[in-house]
N, C-alpha and C positions, 0 to 999 in steps of 0.2 A: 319611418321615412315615407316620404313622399312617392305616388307613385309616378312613373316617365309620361307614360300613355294613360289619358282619363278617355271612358267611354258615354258615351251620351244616354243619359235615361228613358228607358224602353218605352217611355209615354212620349216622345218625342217621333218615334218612327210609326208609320203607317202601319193601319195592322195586317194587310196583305204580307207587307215588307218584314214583317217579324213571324210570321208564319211560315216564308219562305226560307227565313236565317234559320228558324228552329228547326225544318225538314232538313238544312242540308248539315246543321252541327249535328243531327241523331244519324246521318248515314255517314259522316265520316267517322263519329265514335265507333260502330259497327264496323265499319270496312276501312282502317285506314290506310291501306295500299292503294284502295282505289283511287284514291286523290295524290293521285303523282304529281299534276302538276302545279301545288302548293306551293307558293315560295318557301324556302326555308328561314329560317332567325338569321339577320344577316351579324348578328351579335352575336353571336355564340359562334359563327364561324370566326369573326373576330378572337374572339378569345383563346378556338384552339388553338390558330394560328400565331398568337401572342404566345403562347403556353409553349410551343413548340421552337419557338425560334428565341426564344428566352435564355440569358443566359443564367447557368447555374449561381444558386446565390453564396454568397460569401460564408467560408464557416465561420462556427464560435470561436472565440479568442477567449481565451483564462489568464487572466495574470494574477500571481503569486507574488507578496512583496513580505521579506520580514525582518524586523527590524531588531538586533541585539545591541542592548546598552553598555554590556562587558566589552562584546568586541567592537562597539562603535560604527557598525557593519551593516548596510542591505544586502540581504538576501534574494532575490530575484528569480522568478520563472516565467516565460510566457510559453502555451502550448495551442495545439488547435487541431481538431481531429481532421482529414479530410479523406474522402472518397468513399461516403456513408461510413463512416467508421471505421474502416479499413488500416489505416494506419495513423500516426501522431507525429506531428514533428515540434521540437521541444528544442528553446533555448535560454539557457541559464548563466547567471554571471552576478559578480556582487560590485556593489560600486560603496566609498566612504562618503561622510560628509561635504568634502568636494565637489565630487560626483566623476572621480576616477575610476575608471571599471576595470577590474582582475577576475580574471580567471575564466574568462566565458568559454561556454561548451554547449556545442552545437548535439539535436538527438532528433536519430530517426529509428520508428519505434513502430513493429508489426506484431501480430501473432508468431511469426515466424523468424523473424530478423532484426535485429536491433544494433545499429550504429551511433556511433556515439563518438564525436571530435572532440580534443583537446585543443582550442585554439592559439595557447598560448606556447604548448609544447608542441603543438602540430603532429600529433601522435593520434590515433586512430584507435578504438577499441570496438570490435565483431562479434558480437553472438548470434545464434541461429540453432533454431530445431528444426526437427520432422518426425512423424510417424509413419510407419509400415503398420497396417491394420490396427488394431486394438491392441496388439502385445508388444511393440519392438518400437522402442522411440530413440533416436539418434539429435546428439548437441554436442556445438563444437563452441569453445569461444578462444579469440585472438587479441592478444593484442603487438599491432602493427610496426610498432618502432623498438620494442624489445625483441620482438620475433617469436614469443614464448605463448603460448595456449593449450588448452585442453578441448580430447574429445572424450567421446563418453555414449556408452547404452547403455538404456535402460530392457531388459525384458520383462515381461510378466508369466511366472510359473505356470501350471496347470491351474494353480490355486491361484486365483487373482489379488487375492490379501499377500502372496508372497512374488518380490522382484528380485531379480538379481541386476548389479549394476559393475560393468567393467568400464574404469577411466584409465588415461595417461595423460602425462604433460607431452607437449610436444614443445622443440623435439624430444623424443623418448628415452628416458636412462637407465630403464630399469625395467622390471616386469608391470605389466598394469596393476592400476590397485582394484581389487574384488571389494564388494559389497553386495551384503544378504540380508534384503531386509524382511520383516515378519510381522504380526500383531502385537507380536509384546516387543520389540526393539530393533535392532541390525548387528550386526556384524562386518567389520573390514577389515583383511589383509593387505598391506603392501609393505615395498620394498624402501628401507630406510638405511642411509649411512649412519655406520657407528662407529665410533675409535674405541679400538684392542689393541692396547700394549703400541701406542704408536704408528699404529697403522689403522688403515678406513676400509673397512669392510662393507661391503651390505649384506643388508639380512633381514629377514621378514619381518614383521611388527604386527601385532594384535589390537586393536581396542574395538569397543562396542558398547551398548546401552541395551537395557533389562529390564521393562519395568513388568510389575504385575501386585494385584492385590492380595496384602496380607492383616488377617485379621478386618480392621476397618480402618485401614488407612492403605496407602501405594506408596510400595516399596521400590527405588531405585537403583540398578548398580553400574557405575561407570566406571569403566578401566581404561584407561590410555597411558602410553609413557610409562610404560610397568608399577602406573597407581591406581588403585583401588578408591571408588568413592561410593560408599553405602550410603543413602539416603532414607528416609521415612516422612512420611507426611502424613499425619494425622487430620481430617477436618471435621468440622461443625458447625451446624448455624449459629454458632457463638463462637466457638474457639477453633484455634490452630495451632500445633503444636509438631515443628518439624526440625528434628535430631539429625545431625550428618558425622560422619567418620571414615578418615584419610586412611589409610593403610598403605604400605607398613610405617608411613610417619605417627598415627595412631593421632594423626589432630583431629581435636573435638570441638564441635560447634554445635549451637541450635538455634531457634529460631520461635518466636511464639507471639501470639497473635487475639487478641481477645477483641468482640464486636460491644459495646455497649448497646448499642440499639442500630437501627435504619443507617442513620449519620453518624454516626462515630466508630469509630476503630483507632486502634492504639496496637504499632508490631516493635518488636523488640528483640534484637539479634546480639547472639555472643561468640567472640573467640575465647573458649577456656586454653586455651596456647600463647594467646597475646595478651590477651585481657581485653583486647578491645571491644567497645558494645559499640549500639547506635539504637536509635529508637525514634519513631515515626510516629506523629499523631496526627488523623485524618478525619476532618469535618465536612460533610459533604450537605450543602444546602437543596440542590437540584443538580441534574446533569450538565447544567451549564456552569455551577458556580460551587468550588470547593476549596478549601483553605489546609494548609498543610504545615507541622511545625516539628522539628525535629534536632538531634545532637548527634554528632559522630564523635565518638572519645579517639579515634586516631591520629583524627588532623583538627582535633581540640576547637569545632568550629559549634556554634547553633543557627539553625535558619529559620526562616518561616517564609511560606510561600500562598499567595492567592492567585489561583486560575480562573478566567472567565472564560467560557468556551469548554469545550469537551476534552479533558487534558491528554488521553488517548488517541481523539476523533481529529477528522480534517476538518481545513479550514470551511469548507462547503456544508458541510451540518450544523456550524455554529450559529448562534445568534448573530445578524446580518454579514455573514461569511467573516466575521473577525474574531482573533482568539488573543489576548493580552495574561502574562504573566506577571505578577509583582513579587520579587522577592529581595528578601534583607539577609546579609550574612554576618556575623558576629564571632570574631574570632575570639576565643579565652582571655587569650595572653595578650591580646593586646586589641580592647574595647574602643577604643578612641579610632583604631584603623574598617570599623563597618563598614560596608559599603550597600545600597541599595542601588538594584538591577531591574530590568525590565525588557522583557520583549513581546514585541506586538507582531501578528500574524495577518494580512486583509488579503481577499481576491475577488476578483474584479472579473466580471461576466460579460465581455464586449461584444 
C-alpha cells in the first residue's frame, strides 16, 4: 500500500538546508528528552483514544443444528462464550417440519455454577462447586420444582491417589452414602430400603469395582445388588478375547474381536444363556469416513451404516464442521418393511 505522507527527494533541498536537518535528526536520536517540544503523532492519539472509548466487540455465536430422519426432528443449540471466557450461555430446543418448537431450555454455564431452565415445565435445575485448598472440594445440585438434591464432598487422603467421598440426597433419609475410592477401583456404602417378611427396613448395601492385571490381560470385578460380575479382557494388536460371568446366576458370556489389518475389524458377542449373538463389521477408510455392517439375532434385525465425520468426534473437527450418517435397517421376518435413515449434524461459527 500506498504511503499517506510522500517526502521530497534530498536533491531537491539546499545543501545548507540538509545539513542542518542531518545535525538536528543525530541530536535527537542521541538525546530524545531534550526535544520536549516536538509535537506528538496526532494519529496515534487518535487511535488510543478510539481504543479506549470503544465498545467491547460482540462474542462468537455457535449454532448446532441436527437433523434425525426417524424422529423427523431438529435438533438445535445456539451458545456463546462471554466475559473472556468466563462463562456460557446456552439455548436449546427442537422444532418439526413445521417449524413448531418443543421443548426449549434455557443454560447458564460457569466453572462453578451451572443453571439450567426448563421452559416448558418452568422448572429450574442448580449445580455448583468449590474448593478449599487442594484436598476438600464441596458440590451440591437441585432441582427446583421437585425440591429434591444432592450434596457431596470430596476429600483427598494423605495419599493423593486415594479420596474419600460422602453424599446425601436432600432432603436426607438415611445415613450418607460413603465412597473410597483407590488406584485399582472404589468402594461404597449406603443405606438402602429392603422388604423383610412384609415390612421395609433399611439396611446397608455394598457394591464396588476392582480392576487389576492378571496374567496379560485386566481382570474386572463388579458387585452390586448382591451380584457378582467377573470380567477378563484379554488384548492384542490383532485380537481380543473378552470372557464375563454372573454369579450366583452363573450367566456366561464373551466377547471376541479379531483386526484383519489397519481398516478392518470384525467383533462378535455371545449370550451362552440366551443364545443370542450379534456381530459388527468395521471398515474404516480415513477418520473421517467409516462404514459399518452388522446382525443382532435378538430383535432378528441386520444394518449397515456409513459415517462421514468422526463418529466419536464433534461436529467442529469434522470436515467443514458437518457430520451425516447413513443407515439401512432390515428386519428378518419381514424384508419388505426396511427402512433407510439419516442424520445430518452442521455448526455454524457466527
Amino acid at each position: 500500500s500506498s504511503s499517506l505522507i510522500s517526502f521530497p527527494a534530498s536533491s531537491s533541498i539546499p545543501h545548507h538546508q540538509q545539513k542542518l536537518k542531518m545535525e538536528e535528526t543525530s541530536s535527537s536520536t542521541q538525546n530524545p528528552t531534550t526535544n520536549l517540544d516536538t509535537p506528538q503523532n496526532p494519529t496515534l492519539n487518535q487511535t488510543t483514544s478510539t481504543n479506549f472509548f470503544s465498545l467491547p466487540s460482540r462474542p462468537p455465536l455457535r449454532l448446532t443444528s441436527e437433523y434425525d430422519s426417524d424422529s423427523n426432528l431438529f435438533f438445535n443449540k445456539i451458545s456463546c462464550k462471554f466475559f473472556d471466557n468466563i462463562g456460557k450461555l446456552k439455548l436449546s430446543f427442537q422444532n418439526n417440519k413445521n417449524g413448531e418448537i418443543s421443548d426449549p431450555q434455557l443454560g447458564f454455564i460457569t466453572k462453578h455454577l451451572s443453571l439450567f431452565y426448563d421452559v416448558e415445565e418452568q422448572n429450574a435445575f442448580v449445580k455448583g462447586c468449590f474448593g478449599i485448598g487442594d484436598s476438600l472440594t464441596f458440590r451440591a445440585a437441585q432441582d427446583v420444582k421437585a425440591q429434591e438434591g444432592e450434596v457431596a464432598m470430596v476429600a483427598s487422603l494423605p495419599n493423593p491417589l486415594y479420596k474419600l467421598e460422602l453424599s446425601s440426597t436432600v432432603p436426607s433419609i438415611g445415613l450418607p452414602k460413603a465412597t473410597v475410592r483407590f488406584p485399582l477401583g472404589e468402594v461404597s456404602v449406603q443405606e438402602i430400603e429392603k422388604e423383610e417378611e412384609e415390612e421395609v427396613k433399611r439396611v446397608l448395601s455394598v457394591s464396588g469395582i476392582v480392576k487389576g492385571q492378571v496374567l496379560n490381560g485386566l481382570c474386572t470385578a463388579l458387585y452390586k445388588d448382591e451380584a457378582l460380575n467377573l470380567r477378563y479382557s484379554y488384548k492384542d494388536n490383532d485380537m481380543a478375547f473378552i470372557p464375563s460371568i454372573s454369579l450366583p446366576s452363573n450367566l456366561f458370556s464373551f466377547a471376541f474381536k479379531r483386526r484383519f489389518s489397519i481398516s478392518d475389524k470384525l467383533s462378535y458377542w455371545y449370550n451362552c444363556d440366551s443364545n443370542n449373538w450379534s456381530t459388527v463389521y468395521k471398515h474404516t477408510v480415513s477418520k473421517d469416513l467409516k462404514f459399518k455392517a452388522g446382525y443382532d439375532s435378538e430383535v432378528r434385525l441386520g444394518w449397515a451404516s456409513l459415517w462421514v465425520g468422526d463418529e466419536a468426534g464433534k461436529a467442529k473437527s469434522a470436515p467443514m464442521k458437518m457430520k451425516i450418517q447413513f443407515m439401512v435397517q432390515v428386519p428378518q421376518d419381514d424384508i419388505k418393511s426396511s427402512a433407510v435413515m439419516f442424520r445430518v449434524k452442521k455448526r455454524w461459527d457466527l
